[in-house]
KEMARGU-695213 format. One record per residue: x, y, z of N, C-alpha, C in turn; residue number from 1; residue in one letter. Coordinates in Angstrom, 1 decimal. Example, Ala and Ser with C-alpha at 12.3 -4.5 7.8 and 13.67 -1.06 7.14 Angstrom:
2
rec n.xx:13.2; n.yy:-5.7; n.zz:7.8; ca.xx:12.3; ca.yy:-4.5; ca.zz:7.8; c.xx:13.2; c.yy:-3.3; c.zz:7.8; nr:1; rest:a
rec n.xx:12.8; n.yy:-2.2; n.zz:7.1; ca.xx:13.7; ca.yy:-1.1; ca.zz:7.1; c.xx:12.9; c.yy:0.0; c.zz:7.9; nr:2; rest:s
end
This chain:
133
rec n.xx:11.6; n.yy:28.8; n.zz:-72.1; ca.xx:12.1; ca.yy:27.4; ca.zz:-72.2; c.xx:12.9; c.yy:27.1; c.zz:-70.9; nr:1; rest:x
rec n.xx:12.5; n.yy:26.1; n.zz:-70.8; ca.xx:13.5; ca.yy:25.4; ca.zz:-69.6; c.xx:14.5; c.yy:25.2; c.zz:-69.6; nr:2; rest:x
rec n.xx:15.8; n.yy:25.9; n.zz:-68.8; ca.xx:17.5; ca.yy:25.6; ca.zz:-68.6; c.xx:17.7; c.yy:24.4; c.zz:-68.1; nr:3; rest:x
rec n.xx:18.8; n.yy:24.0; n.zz:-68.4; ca.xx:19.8; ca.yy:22.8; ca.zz:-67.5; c.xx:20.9; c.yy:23.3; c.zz:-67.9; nr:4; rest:x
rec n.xx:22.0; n.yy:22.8; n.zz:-66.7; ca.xx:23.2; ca.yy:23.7; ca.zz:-66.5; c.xx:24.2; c.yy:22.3; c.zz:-67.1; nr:5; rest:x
rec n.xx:25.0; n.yy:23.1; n.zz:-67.6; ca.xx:25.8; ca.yy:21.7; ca.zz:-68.8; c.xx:27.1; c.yy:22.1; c.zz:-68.3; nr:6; rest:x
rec n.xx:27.8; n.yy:20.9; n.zz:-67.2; ca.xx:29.0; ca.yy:21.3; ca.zz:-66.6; c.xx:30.5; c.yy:21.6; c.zz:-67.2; nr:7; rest:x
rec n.xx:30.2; n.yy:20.8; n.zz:-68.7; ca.xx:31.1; ca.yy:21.3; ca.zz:-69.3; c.xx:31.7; c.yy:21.7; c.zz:-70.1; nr:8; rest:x
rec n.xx:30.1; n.yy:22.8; n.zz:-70.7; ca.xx:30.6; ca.yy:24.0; ca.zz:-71.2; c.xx:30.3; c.yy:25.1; c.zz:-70.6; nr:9; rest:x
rec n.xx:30.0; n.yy:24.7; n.zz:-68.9; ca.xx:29.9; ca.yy:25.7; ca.zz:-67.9; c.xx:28.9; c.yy:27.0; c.zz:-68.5; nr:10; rest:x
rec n.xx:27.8; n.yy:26.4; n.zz:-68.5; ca.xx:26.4; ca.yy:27.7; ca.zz:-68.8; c.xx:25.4; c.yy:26.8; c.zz:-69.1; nr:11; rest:x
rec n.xx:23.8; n.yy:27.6; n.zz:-68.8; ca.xx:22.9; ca.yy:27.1; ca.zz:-68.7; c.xx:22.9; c.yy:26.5; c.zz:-70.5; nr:12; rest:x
rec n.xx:21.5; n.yy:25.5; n.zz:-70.7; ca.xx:21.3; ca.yy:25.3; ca.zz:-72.0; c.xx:20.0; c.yy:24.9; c.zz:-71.9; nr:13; rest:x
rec n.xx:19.7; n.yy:25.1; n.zz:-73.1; ca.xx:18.0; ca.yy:24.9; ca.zz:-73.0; c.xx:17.9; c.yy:23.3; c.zz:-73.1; nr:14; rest:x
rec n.xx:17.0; n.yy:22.7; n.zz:-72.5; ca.xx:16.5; ca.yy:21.1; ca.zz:-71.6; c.xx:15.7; c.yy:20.4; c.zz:-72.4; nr:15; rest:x
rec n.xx:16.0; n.yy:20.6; n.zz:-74.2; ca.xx:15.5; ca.yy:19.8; ca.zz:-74.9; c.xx:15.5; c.yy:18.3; c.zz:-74.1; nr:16; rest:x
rec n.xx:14.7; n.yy:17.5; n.zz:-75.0; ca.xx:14.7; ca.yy:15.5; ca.zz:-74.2; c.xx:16.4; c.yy:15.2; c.zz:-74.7; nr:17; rest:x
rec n.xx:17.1; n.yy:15.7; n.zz:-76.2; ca.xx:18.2; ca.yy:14.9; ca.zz:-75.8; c.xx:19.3; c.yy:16.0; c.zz:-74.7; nr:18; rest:x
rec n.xx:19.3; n.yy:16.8; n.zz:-74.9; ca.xx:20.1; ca.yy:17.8; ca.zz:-73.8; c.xx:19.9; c.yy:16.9; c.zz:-72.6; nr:19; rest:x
rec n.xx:18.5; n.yy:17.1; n.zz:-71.8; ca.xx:18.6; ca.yy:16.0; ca.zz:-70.8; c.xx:19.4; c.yy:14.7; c.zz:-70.8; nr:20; rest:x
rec n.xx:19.2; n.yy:13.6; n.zz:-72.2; ca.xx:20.2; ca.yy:12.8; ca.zz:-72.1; c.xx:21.2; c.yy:12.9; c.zz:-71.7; nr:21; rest:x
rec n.xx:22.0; n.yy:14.0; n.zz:-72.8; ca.xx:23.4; ca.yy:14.5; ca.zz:-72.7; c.xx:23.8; c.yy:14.4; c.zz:-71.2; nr:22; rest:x
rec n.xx:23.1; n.yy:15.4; n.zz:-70.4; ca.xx:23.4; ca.yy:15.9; ca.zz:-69.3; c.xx:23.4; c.yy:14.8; c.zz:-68.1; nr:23; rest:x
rec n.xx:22.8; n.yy:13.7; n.zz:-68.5; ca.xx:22.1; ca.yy:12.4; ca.zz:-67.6; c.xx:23.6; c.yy:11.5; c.zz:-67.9; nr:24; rest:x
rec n.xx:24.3; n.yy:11.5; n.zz:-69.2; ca.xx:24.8; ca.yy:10.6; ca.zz:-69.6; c.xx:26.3; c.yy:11.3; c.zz:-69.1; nr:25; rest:x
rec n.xx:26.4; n.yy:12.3; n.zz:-69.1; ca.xx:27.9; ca.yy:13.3; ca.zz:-68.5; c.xx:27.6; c.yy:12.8; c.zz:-67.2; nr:26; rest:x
rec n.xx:26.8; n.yy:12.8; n.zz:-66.0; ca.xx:26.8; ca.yy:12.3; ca.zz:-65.2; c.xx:26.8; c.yy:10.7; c.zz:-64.9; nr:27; rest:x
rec n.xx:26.9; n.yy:9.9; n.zz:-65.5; ca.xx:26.8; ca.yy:8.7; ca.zz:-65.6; c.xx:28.8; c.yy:8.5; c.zz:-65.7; nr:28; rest:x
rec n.xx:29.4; n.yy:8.9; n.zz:-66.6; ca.xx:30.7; ca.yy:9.0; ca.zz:-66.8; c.xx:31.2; c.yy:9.7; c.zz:-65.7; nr:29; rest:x
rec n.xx:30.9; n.yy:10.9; n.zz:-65.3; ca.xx:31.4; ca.yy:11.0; ca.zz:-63.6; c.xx:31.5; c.yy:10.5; c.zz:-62.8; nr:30; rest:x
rec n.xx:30.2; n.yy:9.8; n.zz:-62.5; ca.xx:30.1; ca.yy:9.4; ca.zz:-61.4; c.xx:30.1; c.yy:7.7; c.zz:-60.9; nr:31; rest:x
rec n.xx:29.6; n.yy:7.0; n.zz:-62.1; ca.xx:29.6; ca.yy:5.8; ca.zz:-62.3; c.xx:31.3; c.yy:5.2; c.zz:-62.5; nr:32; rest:x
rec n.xx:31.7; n.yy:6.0; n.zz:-63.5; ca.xx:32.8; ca.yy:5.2; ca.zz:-64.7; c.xx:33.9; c.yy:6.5; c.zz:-64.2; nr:33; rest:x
rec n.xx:34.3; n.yy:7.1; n.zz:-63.2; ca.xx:35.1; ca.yy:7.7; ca.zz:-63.1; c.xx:36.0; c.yy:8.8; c.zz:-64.3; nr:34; rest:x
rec n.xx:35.3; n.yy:9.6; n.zz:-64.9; ca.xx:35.9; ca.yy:9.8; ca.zz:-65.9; c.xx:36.0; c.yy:11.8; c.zz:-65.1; nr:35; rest:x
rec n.xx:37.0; n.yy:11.8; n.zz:-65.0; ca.xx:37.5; ca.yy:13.6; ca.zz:-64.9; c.xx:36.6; c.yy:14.7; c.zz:-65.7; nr:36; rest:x
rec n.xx:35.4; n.yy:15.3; n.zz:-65.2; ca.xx:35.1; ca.yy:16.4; ca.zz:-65.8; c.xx:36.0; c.yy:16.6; c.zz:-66.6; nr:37; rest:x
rec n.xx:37.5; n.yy:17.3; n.zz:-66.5; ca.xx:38.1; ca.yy:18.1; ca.zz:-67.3; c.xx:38.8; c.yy:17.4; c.zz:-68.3; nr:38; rest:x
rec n.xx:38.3; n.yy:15.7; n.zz:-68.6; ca.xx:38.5; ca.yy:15.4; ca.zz:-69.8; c.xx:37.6; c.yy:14.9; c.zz:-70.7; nr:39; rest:x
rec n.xx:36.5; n.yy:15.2; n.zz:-70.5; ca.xx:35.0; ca.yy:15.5; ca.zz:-71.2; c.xx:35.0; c.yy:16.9; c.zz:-71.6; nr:40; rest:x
rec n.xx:34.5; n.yy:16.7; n.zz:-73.2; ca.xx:33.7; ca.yy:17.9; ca.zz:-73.8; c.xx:32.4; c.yy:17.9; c.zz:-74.2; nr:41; rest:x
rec n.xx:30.9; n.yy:18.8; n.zz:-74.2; ca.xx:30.0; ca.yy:18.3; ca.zz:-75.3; c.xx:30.0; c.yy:19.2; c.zz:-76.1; nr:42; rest:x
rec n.xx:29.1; n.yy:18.8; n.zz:-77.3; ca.xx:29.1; ca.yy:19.2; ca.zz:-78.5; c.xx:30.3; c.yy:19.7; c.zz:-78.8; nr:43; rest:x
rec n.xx:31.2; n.yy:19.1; n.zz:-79.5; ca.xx:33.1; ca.yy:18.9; ca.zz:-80.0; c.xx:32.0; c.yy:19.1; c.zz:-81.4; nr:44; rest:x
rec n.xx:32.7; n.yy:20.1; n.zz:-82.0; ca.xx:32.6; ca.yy:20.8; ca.zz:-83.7; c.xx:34.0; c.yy:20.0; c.zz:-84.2; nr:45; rest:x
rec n.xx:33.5; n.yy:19.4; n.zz:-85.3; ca.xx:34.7; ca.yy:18.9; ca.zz:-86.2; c.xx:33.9; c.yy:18.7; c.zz:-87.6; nr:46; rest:x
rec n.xx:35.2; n.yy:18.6; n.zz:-88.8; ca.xx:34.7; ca.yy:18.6; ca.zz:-90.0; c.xx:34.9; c.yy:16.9; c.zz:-90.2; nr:47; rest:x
rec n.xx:33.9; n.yy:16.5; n.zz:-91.0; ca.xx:33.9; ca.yy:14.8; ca.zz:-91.9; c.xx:33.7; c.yy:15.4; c.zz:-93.2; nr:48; rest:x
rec n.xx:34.9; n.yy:15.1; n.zz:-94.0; ca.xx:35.0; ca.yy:15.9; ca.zz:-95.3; c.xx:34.3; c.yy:17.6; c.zz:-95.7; nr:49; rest:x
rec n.xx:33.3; n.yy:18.0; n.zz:-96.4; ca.xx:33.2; ca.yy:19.3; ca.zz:-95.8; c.xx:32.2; c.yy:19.6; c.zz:-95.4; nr:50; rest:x
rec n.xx:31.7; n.yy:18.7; n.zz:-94.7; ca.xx:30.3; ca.yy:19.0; ca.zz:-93.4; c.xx:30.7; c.yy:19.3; c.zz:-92.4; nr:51; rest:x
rec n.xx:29.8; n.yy:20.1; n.zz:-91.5; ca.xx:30.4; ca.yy:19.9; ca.zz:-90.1; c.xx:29.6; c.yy:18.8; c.zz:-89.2; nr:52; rest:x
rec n.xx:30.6; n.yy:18.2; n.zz:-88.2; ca.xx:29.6; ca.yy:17.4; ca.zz:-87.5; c.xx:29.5; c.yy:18.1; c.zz:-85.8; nr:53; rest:x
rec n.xx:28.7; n.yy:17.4; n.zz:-85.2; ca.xx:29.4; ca.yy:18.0; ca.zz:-83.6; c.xx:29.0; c.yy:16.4; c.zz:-82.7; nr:54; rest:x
rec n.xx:30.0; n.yy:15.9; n.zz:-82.2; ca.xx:30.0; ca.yy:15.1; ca.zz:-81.1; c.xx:29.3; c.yy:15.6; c.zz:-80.0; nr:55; rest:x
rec n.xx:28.4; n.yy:14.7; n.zz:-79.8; ca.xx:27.4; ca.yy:15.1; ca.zz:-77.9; c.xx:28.8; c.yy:15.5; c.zz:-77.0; nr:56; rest:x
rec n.xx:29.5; n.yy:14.1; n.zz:-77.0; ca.xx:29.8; ca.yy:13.8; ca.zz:-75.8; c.xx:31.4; c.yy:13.3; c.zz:-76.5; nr:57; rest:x
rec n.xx:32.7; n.yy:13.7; n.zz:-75.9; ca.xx:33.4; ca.yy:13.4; ca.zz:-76.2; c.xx:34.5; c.yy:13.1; c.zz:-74.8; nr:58; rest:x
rec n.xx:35.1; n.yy:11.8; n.zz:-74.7; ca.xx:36.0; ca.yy:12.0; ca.zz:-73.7; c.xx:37.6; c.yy:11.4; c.zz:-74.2; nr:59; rest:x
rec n.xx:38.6; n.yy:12.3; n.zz:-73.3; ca.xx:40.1; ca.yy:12.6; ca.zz:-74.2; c.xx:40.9; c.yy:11.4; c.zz:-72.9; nr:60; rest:x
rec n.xx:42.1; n.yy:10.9; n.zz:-73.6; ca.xx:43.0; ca.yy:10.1; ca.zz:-72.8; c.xx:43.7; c.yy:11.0; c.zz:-71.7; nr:61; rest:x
rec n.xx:44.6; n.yy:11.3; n.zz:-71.1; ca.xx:45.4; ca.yy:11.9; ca.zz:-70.1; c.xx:46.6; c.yy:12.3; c.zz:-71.1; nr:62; rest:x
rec n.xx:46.9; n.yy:11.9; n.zz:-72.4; ca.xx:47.1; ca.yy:12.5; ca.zz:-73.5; c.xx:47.0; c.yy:13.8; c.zz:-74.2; nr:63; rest:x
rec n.xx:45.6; n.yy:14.0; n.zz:-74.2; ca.xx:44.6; ca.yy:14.7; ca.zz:-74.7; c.xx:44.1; c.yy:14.3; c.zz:-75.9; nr:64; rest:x
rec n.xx:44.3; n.yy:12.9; n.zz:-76.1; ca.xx:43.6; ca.yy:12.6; ca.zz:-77.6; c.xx:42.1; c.yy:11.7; c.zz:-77.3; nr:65; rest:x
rec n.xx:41.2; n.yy:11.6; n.zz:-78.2; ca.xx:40.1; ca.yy:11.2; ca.zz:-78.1; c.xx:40.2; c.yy:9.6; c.zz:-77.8; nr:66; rest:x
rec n.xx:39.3; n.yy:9.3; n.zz:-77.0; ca.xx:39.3; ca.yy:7.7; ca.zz:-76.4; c.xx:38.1; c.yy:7.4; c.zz:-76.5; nr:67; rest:x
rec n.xx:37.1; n.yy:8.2; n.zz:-76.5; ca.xx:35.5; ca.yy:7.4; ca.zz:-76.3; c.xx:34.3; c.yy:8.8; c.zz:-76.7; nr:68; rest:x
rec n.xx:33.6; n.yy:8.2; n.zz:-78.1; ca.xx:32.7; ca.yy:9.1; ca.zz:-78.4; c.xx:31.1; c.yy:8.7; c.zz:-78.2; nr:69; rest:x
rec n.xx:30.3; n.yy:10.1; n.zz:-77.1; ca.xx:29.0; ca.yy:9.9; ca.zz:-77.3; c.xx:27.7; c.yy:9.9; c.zz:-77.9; nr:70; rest:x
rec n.xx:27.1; n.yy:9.5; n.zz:-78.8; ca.xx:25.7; ca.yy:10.1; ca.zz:-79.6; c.xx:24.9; c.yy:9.7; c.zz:-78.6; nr:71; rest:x
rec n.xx:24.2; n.yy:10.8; n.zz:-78.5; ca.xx:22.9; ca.yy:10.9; ca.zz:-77.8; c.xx:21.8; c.yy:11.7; c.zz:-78.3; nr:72; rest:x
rec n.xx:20.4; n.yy:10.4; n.zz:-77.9; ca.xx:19.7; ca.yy:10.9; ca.zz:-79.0; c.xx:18.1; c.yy:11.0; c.zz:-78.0; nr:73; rest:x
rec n.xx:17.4; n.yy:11.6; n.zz:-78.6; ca.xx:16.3; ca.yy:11.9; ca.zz:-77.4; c.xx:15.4; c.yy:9.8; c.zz:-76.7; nr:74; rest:x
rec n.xx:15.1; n.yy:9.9; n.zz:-76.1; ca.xx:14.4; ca.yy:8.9; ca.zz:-75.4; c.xx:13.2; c.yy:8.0; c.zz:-76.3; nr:75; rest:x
rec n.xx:12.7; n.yy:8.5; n.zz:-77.1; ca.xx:11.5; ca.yy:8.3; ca.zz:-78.0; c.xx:12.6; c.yy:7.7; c.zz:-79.8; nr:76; rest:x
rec n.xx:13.8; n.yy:8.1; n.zz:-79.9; ca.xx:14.3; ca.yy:7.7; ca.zz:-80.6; c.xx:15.3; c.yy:6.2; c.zz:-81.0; nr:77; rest:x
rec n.xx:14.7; n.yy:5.8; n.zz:-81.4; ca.xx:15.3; ca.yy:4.0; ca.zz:-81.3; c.xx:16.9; c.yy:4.4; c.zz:-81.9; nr:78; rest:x
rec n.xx:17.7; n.yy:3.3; n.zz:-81.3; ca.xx:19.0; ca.yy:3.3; ca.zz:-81.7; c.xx:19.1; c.yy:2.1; c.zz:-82.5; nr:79; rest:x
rec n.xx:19.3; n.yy:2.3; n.zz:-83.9; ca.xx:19.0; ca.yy:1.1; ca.zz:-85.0; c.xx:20.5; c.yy:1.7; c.zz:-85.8; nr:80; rest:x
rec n.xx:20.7; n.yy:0.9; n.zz:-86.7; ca.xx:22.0; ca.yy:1.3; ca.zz:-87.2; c.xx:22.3; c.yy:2.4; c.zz:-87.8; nr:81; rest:x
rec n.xx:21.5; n.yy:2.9; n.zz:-88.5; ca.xx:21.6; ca.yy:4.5; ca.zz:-88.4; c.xx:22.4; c.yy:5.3; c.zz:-87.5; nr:82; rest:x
rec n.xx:21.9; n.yy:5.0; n.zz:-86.1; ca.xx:22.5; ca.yy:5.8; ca.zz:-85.4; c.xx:24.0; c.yy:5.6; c.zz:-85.3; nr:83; rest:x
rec n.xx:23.7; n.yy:4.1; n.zz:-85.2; ca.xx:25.3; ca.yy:3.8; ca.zz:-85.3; c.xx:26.7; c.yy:3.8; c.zz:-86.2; nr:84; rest:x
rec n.xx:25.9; n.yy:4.0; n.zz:-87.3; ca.xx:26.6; ca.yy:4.3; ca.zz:-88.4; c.xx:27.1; c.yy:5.6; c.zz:-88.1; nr:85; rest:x
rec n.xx:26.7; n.yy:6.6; n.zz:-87.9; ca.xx:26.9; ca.yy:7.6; ca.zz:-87.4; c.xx:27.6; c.yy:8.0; c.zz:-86.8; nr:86; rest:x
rec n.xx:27.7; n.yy:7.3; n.zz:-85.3; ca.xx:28.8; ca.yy:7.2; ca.zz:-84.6; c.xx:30.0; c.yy:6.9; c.zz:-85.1; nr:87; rest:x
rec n.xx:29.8; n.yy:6.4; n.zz:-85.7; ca.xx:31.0; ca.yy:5.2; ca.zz:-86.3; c.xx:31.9; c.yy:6.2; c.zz:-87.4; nr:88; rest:x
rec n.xx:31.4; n.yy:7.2; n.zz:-88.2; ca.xx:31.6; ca.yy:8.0; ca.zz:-88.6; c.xx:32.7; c.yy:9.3; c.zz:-88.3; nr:89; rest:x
rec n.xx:32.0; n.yy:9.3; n.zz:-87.3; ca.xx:33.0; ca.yy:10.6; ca.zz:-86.2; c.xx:34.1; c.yy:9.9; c.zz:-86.0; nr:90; rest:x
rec n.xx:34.3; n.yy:8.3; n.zz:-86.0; ca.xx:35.6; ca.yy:8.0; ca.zz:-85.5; c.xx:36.5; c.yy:8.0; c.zz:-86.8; nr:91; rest:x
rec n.xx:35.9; n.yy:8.2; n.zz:-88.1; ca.xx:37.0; ca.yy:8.5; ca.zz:-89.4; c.xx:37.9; c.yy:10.0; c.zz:-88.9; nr:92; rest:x
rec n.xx:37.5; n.yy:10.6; n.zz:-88.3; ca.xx:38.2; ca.yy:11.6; ca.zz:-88.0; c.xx:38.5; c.yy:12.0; c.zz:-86.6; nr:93; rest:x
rec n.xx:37.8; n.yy:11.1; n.zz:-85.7; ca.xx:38.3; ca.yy:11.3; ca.zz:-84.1; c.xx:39.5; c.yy:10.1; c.zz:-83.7; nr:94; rest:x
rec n.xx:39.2; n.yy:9.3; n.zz:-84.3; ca.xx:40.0; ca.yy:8.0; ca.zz:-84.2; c.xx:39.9; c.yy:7.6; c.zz:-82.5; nr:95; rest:x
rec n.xx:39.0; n.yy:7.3; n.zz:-81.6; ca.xx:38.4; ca.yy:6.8; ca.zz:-80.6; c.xx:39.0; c.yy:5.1; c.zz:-80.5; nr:96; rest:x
rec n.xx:38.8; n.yy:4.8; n.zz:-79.4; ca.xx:38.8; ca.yy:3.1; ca.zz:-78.9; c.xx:37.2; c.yy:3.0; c.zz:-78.9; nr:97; rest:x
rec n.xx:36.5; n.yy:4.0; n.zz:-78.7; ca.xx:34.6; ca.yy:3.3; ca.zz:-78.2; c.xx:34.6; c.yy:4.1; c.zz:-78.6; nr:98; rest:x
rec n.xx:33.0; n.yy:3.6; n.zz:-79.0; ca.xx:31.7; ca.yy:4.5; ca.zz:-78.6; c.xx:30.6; c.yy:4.2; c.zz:-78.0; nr:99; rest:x
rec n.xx:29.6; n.yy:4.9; n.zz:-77.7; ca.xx:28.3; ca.yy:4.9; ca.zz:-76.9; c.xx:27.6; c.yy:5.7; c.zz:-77.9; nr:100; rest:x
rec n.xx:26.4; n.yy:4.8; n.zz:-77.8; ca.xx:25.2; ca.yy:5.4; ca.zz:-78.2; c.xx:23.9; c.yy:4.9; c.zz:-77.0; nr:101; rest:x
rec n.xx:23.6; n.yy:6.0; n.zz:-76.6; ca.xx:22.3; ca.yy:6.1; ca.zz:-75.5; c.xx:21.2; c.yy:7.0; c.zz:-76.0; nr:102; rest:x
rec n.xx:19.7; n.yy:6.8; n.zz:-75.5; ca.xx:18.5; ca.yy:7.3; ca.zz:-75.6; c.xx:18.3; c.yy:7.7; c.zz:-73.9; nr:103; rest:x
rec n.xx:19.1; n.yy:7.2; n.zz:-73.3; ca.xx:18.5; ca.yy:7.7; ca.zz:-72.4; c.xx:17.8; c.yy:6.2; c.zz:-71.4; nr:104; rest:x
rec n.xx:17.3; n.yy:5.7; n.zz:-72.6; ca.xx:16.7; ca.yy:3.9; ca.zz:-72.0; c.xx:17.5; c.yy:2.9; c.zz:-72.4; nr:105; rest:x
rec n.xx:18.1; n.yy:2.9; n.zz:-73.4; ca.xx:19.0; ca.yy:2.0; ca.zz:-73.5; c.xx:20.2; c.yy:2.5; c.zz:-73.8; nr:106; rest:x
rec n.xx:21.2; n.yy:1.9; n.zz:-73.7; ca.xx:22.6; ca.yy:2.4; ca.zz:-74.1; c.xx:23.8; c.yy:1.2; c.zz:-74.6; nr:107; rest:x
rec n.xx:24.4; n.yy:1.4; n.zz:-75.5; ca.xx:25.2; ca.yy:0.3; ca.zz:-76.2; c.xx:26.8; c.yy:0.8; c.zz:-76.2; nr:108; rest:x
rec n.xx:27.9; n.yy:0.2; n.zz:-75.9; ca.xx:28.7; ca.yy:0.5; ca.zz:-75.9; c.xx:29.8; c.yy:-0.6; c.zz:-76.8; nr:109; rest:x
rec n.xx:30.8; n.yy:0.4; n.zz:-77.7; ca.xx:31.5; ca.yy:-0.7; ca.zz:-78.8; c.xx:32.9; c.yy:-0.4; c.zz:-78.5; nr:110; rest:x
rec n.xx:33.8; n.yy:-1.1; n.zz:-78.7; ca.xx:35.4; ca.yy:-1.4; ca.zz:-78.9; c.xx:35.7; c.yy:-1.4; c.zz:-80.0; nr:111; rest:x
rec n.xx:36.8; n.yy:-0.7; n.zz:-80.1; ca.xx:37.3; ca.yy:-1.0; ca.zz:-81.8; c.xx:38.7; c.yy:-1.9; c.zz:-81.7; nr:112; rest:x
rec n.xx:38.5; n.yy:-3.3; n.zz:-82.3; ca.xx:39.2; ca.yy:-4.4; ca.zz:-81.9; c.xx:39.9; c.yy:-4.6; c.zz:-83.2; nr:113; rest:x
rec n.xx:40.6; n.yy:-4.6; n.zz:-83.6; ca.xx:41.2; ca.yy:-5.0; ca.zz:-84.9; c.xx:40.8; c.yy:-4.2; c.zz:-86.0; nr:114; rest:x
rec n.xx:40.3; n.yy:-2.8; n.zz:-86.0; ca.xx:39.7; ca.yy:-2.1; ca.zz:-86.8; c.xx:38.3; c.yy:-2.2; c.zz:-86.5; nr:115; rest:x
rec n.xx:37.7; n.yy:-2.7; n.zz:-86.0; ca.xx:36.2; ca.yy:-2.9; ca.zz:-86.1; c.xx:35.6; c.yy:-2.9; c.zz:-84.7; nr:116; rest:x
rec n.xx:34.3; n.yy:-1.9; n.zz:-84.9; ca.xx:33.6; ca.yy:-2.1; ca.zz:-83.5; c.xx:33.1; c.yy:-2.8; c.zz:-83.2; nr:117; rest:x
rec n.xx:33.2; n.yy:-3.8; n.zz:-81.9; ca.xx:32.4; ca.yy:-5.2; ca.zz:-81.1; c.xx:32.0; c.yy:-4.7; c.zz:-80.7; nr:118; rest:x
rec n.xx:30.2; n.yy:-5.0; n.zz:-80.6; ca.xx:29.4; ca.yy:-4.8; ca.zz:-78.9; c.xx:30.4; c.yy:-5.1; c.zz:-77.5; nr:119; rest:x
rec n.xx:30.3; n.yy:-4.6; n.zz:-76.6; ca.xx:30.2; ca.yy:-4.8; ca.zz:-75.3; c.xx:29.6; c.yy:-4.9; c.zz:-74.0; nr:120; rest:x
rec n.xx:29.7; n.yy:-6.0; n.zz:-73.4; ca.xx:28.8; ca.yy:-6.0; ca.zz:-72.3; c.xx:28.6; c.yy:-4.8; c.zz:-71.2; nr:121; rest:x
rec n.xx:29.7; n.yy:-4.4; n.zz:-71.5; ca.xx:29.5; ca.yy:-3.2; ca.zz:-70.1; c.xx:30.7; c.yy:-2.4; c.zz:-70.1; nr:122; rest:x
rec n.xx:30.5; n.yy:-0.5; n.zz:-69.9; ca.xx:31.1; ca.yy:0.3; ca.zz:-70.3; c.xx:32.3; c.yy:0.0; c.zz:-69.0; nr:123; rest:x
rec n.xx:33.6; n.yy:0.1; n.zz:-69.5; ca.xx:34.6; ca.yy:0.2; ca.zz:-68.5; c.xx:34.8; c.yy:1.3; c.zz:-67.6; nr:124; rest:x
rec n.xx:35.1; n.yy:1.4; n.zz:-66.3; ca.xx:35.8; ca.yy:2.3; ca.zz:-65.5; c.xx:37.0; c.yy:3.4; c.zz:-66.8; nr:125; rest:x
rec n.xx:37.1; n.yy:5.0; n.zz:-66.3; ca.xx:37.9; ca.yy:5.5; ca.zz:-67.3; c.xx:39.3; c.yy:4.8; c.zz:-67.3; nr:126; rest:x
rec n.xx:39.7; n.yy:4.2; n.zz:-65.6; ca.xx:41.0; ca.yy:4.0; ca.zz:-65.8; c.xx:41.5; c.yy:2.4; c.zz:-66.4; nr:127; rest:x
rec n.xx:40.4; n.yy:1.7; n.zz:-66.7; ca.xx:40.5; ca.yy:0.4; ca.zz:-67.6; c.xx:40.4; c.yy:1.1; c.zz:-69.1; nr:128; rest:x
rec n.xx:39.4; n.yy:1.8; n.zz:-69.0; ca.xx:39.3; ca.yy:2.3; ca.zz:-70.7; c.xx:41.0; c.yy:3.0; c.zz:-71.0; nr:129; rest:x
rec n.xx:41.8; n.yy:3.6; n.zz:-70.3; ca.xx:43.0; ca.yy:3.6; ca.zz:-70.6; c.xx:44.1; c.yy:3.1; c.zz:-70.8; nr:130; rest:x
rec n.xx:44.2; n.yy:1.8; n.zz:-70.2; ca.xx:44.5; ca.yy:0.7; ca.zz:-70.2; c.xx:44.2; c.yy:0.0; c.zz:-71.3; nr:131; rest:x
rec n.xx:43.3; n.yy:-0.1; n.zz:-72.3; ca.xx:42.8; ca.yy:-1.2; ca.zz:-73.0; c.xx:43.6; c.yy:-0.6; c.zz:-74.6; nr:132; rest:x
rec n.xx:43.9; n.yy:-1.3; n.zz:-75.2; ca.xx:44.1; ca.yy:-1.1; ca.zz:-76.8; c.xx:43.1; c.yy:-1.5; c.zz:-77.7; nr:133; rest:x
end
């Protein structure tokens, strides 16, 4: 099976379609939206009541508390509210300002504005996403 190298959990991983996302979308946050390697995690293990879940893609404040969570899902898989329910999910126990949900083709990003997540036009630089309430 085919490797790709996942910078940060530093080791190879096998190059499933969503792993590539993953790995496409950690670079997008680097490099685009300025966000510090060393405050990105993937796959974050947490419990939602007594399941376990695992966040793709997780990025922390200068804090260290969670600010913006990723689901990523392979390219062939439509993002319909399912997914996003989902997302939305992780934040009963991450307590996040955003999230992102990407295929890879398309990507949606939300705010939680008064308790509730709004669409957004467009994902913020990290150092506005810290700034924002």
């Amino acid at each position: 099976m085919e490797q790709i190298w996942d910078p940060l959990r530093k080791k190879m991983v096998t190059a499933t379609p969503e792993e590539r996302v993953r790995q496409w979308f950690i670079m997008q946050l680097r490099d685009a939206f300025g966000v510090p390697e060393h405050m990105m995690r993937s796959e974050v293990g947490f419990r939602y009541g007594r399941k376990p879940w695992r966040a793709d893609i997780l990025v922390y404040d200068r804090s260290g508390a969670p600010l913006l969570v990723v689901e990523c899902k392979r390219p062939d898989v439509a993002l319909d509210e399912k997914v996003l329910r989902q997302a939305m999910r992780y934040n009963s126990v991450l307590a996040v300002r955003f999230l992102v949900v990407t295929n890879g083709n398309l990507t949606y990003l939300y705010r939680l504005e008064g308790g509730v997540f709004v669409p957004c036009e467009r994902i913020p630089a990290y150092e506005e996403m810290l700034c924002q309430r």
